[in-house]
C-alpha positions in Angstrom: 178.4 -72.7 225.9 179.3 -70.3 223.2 181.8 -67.7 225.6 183.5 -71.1 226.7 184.2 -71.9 223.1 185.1 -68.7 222.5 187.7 -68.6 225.4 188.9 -71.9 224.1 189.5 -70.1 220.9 191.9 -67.5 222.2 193.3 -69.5 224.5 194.6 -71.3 221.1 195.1 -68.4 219.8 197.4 -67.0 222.5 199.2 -70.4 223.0 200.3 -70.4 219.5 201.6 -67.1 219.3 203.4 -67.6 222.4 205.2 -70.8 220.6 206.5 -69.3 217.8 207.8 -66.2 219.5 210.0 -68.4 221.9 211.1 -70.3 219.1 212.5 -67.5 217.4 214.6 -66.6 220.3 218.3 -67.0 220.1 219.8 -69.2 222.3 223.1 -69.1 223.7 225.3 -71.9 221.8 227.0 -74.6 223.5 230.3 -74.3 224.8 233.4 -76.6 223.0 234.2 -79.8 225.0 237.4 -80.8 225.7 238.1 -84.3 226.7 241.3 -84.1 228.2 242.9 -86.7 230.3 244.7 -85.4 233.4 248.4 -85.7 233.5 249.4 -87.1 237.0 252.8 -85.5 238.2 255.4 -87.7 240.4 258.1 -86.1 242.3 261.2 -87.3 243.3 263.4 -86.0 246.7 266.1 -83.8 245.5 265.4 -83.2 241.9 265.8 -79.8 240.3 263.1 -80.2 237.9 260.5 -82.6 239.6 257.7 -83.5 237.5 257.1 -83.8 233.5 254.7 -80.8 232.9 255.9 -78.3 230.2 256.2 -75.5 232.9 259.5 -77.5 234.4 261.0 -78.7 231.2 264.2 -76.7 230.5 264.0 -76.2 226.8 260.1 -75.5 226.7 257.7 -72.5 226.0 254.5 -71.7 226.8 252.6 -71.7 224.0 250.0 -74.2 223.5 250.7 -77.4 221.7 248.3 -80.0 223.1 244.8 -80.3 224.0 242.8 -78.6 226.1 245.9 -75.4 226.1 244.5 -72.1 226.0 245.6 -69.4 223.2 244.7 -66.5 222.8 242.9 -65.0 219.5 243.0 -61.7 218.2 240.0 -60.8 216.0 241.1 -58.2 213.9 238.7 -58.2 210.9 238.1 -55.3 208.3 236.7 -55.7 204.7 235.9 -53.0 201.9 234.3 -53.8 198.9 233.6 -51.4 196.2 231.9 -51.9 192.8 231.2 -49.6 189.9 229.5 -50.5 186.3 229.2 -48.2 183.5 226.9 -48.9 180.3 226.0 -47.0 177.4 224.5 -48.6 174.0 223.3 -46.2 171.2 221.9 -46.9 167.7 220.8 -45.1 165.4 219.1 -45.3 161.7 217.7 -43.3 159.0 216.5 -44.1 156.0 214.8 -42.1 152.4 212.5 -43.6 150.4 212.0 -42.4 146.8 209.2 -43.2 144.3 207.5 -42.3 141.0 204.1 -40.4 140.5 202.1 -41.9 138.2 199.6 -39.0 137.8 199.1 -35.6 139.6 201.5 -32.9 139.7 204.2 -33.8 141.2 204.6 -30.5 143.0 201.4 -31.4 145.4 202.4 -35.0 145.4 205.1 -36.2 147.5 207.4 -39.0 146.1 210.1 -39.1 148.5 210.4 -39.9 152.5 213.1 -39.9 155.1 212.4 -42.1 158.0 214.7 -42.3 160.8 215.2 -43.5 164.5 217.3 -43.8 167.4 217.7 -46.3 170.6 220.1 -45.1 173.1 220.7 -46.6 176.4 222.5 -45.6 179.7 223.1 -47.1 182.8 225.5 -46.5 186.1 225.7 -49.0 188.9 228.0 -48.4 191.9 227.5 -50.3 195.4 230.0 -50.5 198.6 230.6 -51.8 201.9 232.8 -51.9 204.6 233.0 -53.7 207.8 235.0 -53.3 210.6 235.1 -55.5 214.0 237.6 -56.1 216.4 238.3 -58.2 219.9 239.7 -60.6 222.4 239.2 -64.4 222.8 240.7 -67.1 224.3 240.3 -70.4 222.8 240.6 -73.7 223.9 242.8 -76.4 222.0 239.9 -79.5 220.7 241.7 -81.4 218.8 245.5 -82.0 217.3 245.9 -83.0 213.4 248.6 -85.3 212.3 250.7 -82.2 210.9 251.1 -80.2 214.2 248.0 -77.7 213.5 245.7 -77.0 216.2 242.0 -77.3 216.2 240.8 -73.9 218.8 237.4 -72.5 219.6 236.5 -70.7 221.8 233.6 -67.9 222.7 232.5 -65.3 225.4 229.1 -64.5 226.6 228.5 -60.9 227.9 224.8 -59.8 229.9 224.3 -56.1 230.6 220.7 -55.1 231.1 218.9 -58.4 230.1 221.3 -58.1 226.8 223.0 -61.0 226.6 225.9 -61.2 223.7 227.8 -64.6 222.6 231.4 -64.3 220.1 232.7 -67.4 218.6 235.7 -68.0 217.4 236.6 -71.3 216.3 239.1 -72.6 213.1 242.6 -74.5 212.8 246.2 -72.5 213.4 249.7 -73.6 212.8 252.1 -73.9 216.4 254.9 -71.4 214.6 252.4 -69.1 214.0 251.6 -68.4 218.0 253.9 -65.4 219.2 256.0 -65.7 222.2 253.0 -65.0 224.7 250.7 -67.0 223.3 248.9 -65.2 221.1 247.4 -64.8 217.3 245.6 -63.1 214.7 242.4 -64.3 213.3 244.0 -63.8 210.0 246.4 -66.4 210.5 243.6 -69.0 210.9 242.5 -71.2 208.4 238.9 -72.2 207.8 237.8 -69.1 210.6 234.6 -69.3 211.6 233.5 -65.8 213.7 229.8 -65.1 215.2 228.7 -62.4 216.8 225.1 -62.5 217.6 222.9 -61.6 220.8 219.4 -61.8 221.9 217.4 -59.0 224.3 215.3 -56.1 223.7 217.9 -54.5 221.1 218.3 -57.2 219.2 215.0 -58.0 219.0 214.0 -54.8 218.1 216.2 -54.6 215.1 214.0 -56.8 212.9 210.1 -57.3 211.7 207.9 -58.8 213.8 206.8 -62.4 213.3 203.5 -61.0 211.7 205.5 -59.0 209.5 207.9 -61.5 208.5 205.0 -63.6 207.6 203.5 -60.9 205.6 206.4 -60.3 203.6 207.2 -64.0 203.2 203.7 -64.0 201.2 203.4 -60.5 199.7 203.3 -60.9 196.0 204.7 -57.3 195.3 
């Protein structure tokens, strides 16, 4: 009776560790949805230009104007950031304190001192970073604000070796800011949201494990 409660005991044990590790497990994000009604094309005998789509209009481009378009984003990030701090406080004082002497010879006795004292303080501070990241994306068009910008996101999922990476690129763009083959710079969009994140043996490998991460989330020092 007392093994099976034991067994029942790390059978607990080893179903609640196994919980918490798989719910700190990335997982891969869900792709954008595009609701996009299809555009049914009629054709007529003997026209030069049959159908409506934006590939036969005369005057048209090809860049992306309505939903569901695809443009393509690149991410050309780099940030430096440098800080420095200098401090320096000093004081200083001094101070003589003279007196009488009421009896004794005042060659033995001493009737003056000179007190003085000094604080001086000095501190330098510098911290830096830089960052530096750069790729591909093609985004689809969600949505279509009342002004002309476009609404894209978009993201790509890579596996090599059971390490799986996911970039996301999502945030609003203008139409005259897409070149001539469809294209942009993720510093032309506004509100930019990028993620790069992953999950495997790498990435988990990077951090504490759990019982570490509960260790320091309670370590008083």
């Amino acid at each position: 009776m007392m093994f099976l409660k034991r067994n029942t005991k790390v059978s607990a044990a080893i179903l609640i560790v196994a919980s918490f590790t798989l719910s700190c497990a990335t997982e891969a994000p869900p792709r954008p949805e595009v609701d996009v009604e299809p555009v049914r094309q009629t054709y007529e005998d003997g026209s030069l230009w049959p159908g409506d789509s934006q590939k036969n209009l005369m005057f048209a481009d090809n860049k992306a104007n309505a939903v569901g378009d695809i443009v393509t984003v690149h991410v050309l990030e780099s940030t430096t950031a440098l800080n420095k701090a200098n401090t320096t406080d000093e004081r200083s004082t001094s101070g003589t304190f003279e007196f009488n002497s009421a009896a004794g010879d005042s060659a033995t006795v001493p009737t003056a001192f000179t007190a003085g004292g000094g604080l001086k303080n000095k501190g330098t501070g510098v911290t830096g970073r830089s960052d530096s990241f750069s790729t591909t994306v093609s985004c689809l068009v969600t949505e279509v604000l009342p002004n002309g910008n476009l609404v894209v996101e978009g993201q790509r999922r890579m596996k090599i070796n059971d390490e799986e990476q996911f970039i996301i690129v999502r945030g609003m763009i203008r139409k005259d800011d897409i070149t001539y083959n469809n294209t942009i710079t993720s510093s032309q969009m506004a509100n930019a949201d990028i993620i790069y994140t992953g999950s495997g043996g790498i990435d988990g490998g990077t951090g504490p494990g759990w019982l570490g991460e509960v260790l320091q989330s309670i370590w008083p020092f």
